[in-house]
MARVEX-311719 format. One record per atom (N, C-alpha, C, O): residue in three letters; y, z, x; atom name; residue number from 1. Coordinates in steps of 0.001 Angstrom, whole numbers. Last residue first. Example, Ala and Ser with C-alpha at 12.3 -4.5 7.8 and 13.67 -1.06 7.14 Angstrom:
2
PADO, rest, y, z, x, atom, nr
PADO, Ser, -2250, 7080, 12850, N, 2 .
PADO, Ser, -1060, 7140, 13670, CA, 2 .
PADO, Ser, 30, 7870, 12900, C, 2 .
PADO, Ser, 1138, 8039, 13409, O, 2 .
PADO, Ala, -5690, 7800, 13190, N, 1 .
PADO, Ala, -4500, 7800, 12300, CA, 1 .
PADO, Ala, -3300, 7800, 13200, C, 1 .
PADO, Ala, -3319, 8465, 14236, O, 1 .
//
This chain:
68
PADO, rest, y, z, x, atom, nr
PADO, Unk, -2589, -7542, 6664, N, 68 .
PADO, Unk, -2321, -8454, 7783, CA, 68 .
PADO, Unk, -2249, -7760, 8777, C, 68 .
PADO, Unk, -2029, -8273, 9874, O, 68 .
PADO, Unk, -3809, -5716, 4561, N, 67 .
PADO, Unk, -4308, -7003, 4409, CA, 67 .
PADO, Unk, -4005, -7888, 5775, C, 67 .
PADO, Unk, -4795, -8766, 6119, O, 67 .
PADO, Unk, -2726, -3183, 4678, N, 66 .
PADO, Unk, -3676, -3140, 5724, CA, 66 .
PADO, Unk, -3859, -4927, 5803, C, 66 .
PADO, Unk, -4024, -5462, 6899, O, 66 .
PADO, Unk, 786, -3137, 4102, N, 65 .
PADO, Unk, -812, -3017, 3284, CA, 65 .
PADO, Unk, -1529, -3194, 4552, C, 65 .
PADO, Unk, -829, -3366, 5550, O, 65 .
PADO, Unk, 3074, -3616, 4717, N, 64 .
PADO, Unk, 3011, -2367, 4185, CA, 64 .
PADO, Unk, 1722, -1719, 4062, C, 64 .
PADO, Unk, 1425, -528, 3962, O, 64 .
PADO, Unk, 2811, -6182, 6817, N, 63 .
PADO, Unk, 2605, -5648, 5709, CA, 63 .
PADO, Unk, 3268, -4134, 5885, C, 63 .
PADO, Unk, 3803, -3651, 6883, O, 63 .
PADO, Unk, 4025, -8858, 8640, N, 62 .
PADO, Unk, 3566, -7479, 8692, CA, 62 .
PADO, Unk, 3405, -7511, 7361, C, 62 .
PADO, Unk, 3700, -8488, 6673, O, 62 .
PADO, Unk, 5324, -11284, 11360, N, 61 .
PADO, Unk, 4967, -11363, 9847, CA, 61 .
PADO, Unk, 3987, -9378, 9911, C, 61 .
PADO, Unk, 3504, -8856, 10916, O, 61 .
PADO, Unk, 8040, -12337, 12957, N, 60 .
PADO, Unk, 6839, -11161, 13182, CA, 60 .
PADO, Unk, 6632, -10883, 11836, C, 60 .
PADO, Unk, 7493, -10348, 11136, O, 60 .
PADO, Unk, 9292, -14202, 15041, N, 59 .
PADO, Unk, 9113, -13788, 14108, CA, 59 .
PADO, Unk, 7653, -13235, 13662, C, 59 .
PADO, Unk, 6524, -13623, 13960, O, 59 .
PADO, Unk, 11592, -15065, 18006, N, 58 .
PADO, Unk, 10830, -14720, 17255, CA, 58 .
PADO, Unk, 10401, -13982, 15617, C, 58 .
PADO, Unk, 11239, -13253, 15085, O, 58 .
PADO, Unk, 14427, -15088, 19133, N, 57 .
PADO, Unk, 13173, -15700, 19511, CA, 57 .
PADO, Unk, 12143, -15743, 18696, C, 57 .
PADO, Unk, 11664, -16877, 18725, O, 57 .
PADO, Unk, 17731, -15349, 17838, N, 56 .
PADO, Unk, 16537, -15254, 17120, CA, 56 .
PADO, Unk, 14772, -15803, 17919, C, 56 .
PADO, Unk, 14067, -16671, 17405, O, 56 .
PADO, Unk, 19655, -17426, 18809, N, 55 .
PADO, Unk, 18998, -16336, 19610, CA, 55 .
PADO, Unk, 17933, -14931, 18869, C, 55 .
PADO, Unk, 17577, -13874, 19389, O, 55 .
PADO, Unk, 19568, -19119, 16314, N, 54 .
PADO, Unk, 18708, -19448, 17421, CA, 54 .
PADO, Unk, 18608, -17821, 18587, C, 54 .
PADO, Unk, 17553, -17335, 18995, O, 54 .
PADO, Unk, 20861, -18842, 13377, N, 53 .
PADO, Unk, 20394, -18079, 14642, CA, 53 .
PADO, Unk, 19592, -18153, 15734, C, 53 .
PADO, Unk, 18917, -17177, 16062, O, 53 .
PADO, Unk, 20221, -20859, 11569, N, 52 .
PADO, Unk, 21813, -20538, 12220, CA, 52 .
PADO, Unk, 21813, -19472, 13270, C, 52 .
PADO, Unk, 22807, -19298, 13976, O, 52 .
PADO, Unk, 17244, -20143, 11260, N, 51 .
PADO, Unk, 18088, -21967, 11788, CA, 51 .
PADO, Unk, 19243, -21749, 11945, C, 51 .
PADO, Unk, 19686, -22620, 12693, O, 51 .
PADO, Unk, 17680, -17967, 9571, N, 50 .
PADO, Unk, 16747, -18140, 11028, CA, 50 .
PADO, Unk, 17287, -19472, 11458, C, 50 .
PADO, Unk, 18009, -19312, 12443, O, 50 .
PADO, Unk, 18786, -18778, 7071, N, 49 .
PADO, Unk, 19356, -17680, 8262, CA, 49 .
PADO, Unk, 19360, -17817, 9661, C, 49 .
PADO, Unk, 20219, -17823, 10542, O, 49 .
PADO, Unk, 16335, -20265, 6054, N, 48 .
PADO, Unk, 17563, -20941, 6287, CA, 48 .
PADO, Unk, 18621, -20232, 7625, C, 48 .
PADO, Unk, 19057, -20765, 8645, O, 48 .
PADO, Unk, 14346, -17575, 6546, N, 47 .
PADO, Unk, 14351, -19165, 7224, CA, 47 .
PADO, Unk, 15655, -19533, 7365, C, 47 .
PADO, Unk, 16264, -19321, 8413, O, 47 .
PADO, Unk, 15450, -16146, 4174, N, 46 .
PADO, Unk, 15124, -16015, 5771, CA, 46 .
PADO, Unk, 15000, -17171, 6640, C, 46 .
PADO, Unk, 15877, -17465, 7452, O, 46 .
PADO, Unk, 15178, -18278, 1949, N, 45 .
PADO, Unk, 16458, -17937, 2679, CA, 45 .
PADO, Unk, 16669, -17009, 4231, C, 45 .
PADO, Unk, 17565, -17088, 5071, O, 45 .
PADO, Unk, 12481, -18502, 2365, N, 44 .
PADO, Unk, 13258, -19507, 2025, CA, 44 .
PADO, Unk, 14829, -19489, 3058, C, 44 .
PADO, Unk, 15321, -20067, 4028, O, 44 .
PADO, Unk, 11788, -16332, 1090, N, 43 .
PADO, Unk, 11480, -16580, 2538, CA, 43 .
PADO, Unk, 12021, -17657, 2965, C, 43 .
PADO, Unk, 12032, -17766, 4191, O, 43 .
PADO, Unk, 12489, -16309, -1298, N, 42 .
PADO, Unk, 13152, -14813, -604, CA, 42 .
PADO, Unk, 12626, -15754, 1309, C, 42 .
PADO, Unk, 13208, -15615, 2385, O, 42 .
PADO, Unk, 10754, -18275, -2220, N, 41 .
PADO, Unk, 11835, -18503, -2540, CA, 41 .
PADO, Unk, 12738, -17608, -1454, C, 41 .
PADO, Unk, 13625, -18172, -813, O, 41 .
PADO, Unk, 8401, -16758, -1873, N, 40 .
PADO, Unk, 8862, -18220, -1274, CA, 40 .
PADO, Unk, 10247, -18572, -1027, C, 40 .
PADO, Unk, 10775, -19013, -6, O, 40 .
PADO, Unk, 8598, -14825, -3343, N, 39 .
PADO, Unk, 8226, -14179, -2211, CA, 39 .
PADO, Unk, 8576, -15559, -1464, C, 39 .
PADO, Unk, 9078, -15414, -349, O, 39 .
PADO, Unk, 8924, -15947, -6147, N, 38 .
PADO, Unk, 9851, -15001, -5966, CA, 38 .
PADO, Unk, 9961, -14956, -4245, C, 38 .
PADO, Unk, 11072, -15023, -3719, O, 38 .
PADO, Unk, 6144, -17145, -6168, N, 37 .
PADO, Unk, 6984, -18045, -6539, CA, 37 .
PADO, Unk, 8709, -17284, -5931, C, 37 .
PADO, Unk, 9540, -18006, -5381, O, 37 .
PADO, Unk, 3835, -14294, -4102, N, 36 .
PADO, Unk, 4248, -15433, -5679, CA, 36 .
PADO, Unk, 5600, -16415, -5361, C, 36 .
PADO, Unk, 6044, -16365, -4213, O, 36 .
PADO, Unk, 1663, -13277, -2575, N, 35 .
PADO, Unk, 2541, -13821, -2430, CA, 35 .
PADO, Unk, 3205, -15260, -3743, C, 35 .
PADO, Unk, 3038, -16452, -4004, O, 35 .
PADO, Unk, 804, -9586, -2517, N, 34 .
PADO, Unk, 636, -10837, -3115, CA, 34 .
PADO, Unk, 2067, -11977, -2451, C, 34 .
PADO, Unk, 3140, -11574, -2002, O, 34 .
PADO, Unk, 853, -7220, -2056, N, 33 .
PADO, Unk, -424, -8054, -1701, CA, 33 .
PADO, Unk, -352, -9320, -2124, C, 33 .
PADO, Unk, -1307, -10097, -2119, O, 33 .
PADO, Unk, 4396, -6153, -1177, N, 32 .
PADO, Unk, 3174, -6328, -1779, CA, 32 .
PADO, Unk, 1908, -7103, -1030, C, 32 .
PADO, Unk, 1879, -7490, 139, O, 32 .
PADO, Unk, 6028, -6485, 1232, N, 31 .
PADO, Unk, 5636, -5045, 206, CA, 31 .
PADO, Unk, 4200, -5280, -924, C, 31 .
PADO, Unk, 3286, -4514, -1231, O, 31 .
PADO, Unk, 6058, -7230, 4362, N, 30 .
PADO, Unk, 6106, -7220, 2719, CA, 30 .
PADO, Unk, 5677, -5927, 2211, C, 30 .
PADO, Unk, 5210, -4858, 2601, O, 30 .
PADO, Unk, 8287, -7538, 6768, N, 29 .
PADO, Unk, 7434, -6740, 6536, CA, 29 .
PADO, Unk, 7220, -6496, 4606, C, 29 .
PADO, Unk, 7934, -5859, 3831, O, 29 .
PADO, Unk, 9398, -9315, 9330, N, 28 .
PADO, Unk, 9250, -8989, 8048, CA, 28 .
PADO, Unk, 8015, -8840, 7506, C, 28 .
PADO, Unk, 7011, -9547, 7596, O, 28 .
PADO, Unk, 11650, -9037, 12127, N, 27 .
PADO, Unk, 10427, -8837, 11549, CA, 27 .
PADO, Unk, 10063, -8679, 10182, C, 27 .
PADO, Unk, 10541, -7632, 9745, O, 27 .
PADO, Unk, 12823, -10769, 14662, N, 26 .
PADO, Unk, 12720, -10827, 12992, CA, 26 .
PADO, Unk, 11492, -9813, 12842, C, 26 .
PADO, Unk, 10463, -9938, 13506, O, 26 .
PADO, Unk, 13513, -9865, 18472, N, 25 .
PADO, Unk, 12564, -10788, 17132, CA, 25 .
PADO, Unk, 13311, -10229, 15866, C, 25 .
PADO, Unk, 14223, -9406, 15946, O, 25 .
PADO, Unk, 14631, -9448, 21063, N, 24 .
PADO, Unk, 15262, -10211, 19910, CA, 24 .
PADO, Unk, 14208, -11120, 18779, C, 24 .
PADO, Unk, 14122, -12296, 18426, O, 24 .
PADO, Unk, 13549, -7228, 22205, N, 23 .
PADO, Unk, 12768, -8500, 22130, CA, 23 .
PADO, Unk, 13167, -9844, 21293, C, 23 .
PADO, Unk, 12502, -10829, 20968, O, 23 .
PADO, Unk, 15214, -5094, 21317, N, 22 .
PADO, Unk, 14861, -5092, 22518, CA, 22 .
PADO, Unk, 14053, -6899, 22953, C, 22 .
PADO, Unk, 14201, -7473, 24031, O, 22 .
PADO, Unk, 15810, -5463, 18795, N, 21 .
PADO, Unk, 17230, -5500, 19646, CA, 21 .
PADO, Unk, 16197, -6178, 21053, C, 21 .
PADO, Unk, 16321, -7268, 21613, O, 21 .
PADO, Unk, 14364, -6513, 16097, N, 20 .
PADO, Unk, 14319, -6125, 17368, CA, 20 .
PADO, Unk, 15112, -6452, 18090, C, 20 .
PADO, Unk, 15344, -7652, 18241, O, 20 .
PADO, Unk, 15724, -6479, 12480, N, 19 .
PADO, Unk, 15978, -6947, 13613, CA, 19 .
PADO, Unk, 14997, -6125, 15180, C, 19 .
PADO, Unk, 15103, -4900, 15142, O, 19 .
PADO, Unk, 13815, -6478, 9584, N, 18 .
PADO, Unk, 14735, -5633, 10456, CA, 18 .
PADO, Unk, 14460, -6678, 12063, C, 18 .
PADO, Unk, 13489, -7286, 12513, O, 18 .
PADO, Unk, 13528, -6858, 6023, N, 17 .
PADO, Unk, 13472, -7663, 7294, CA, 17 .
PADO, Unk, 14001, -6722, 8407, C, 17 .
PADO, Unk, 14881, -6012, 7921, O, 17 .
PADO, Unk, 11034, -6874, 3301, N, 16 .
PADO, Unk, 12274, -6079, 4347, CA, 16 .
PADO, Unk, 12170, -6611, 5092, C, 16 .
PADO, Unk, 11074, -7102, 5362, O, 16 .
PADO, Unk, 10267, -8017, 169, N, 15 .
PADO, Unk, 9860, -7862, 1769, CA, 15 .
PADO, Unk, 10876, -7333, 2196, C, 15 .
PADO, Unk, 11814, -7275, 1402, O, 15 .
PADO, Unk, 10632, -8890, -2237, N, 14 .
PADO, Unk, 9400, -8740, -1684, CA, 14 .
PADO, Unk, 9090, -8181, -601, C, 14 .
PADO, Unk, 7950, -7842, -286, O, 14 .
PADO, Unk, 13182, -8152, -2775, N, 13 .
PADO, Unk, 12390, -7672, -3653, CA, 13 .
PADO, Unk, 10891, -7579, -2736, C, 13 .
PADO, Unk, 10213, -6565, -2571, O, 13 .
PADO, Unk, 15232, -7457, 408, N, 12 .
PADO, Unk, 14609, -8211, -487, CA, 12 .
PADO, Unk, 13709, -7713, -1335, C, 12 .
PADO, Unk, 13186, -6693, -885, O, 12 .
PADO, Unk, 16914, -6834, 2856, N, 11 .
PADO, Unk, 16548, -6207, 1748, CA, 11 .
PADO, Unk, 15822, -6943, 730, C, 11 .
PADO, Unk, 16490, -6582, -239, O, 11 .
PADO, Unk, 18073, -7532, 6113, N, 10 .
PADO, Unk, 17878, -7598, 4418, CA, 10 .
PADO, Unk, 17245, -7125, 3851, C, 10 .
PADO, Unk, 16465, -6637, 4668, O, 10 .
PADO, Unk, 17883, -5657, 8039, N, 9 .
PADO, Unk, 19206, -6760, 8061, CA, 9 .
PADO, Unk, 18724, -7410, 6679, C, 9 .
PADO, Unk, 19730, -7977, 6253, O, 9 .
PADO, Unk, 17515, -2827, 10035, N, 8 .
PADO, Unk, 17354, -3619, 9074, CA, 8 .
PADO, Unk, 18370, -4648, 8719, C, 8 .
PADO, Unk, 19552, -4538, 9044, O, 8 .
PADO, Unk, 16780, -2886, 13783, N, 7 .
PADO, Unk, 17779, -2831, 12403, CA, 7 .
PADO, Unk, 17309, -3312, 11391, C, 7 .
PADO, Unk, 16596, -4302, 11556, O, 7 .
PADO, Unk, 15434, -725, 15737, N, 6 .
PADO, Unk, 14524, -1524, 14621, CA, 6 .
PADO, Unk, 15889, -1718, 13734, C, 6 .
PADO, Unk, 16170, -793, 12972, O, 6 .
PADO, Unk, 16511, 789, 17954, N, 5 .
PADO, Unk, 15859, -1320, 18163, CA, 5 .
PADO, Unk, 15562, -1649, 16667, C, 5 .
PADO, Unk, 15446, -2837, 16367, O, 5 .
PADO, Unk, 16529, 2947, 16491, N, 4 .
PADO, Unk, 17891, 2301, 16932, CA, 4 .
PADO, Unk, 17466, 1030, 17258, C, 4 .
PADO, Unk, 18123, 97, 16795, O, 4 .
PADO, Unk, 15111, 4697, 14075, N, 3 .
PADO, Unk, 14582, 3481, 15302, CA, 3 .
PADO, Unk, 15942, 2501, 15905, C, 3 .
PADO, Unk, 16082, 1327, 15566, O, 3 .
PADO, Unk, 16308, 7867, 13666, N, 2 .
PADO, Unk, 16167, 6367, 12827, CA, 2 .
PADO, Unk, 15980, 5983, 14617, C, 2 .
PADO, Unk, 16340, 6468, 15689, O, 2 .
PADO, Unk, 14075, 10595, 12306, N, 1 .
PADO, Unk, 14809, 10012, 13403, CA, 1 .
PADO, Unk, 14937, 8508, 13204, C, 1 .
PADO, Unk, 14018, 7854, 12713, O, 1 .
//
């Protein structure tokens, strides 16, 4: 069954991002345990995104992994 509040809205090597309709947050959710040179760079441009979107309230850091 797909999560109609949860959109996805990028795709990235390191991480997935999906929208909350209901709470207008970001959420991104990595894939790995690690955070390298690639994972900065990819967050980089989330960010930049995030500054042309102010009705963007929030942001919601996650894993895949238990680590966060």
């Amino acid at each position: 069954m797909i999560n109609i509040n949860m959109l996805p809205i990028f795709d990235y090597t390191c991480f997935q991002t999906y929208l909350k309709r209901d709470t207008k947050s970001l959420v991104i959710e990595f894939r790995e345990k690690k955070f390298d040179l690639e994972t900065f760079f990819e967050l980089e441009d989330v960010f930049k995104w995030l500054a042309e979107h102010p009705e963007v309230k929030s942001v919601v850091l996650t894993s895949v992994h238990s680590f966060f």
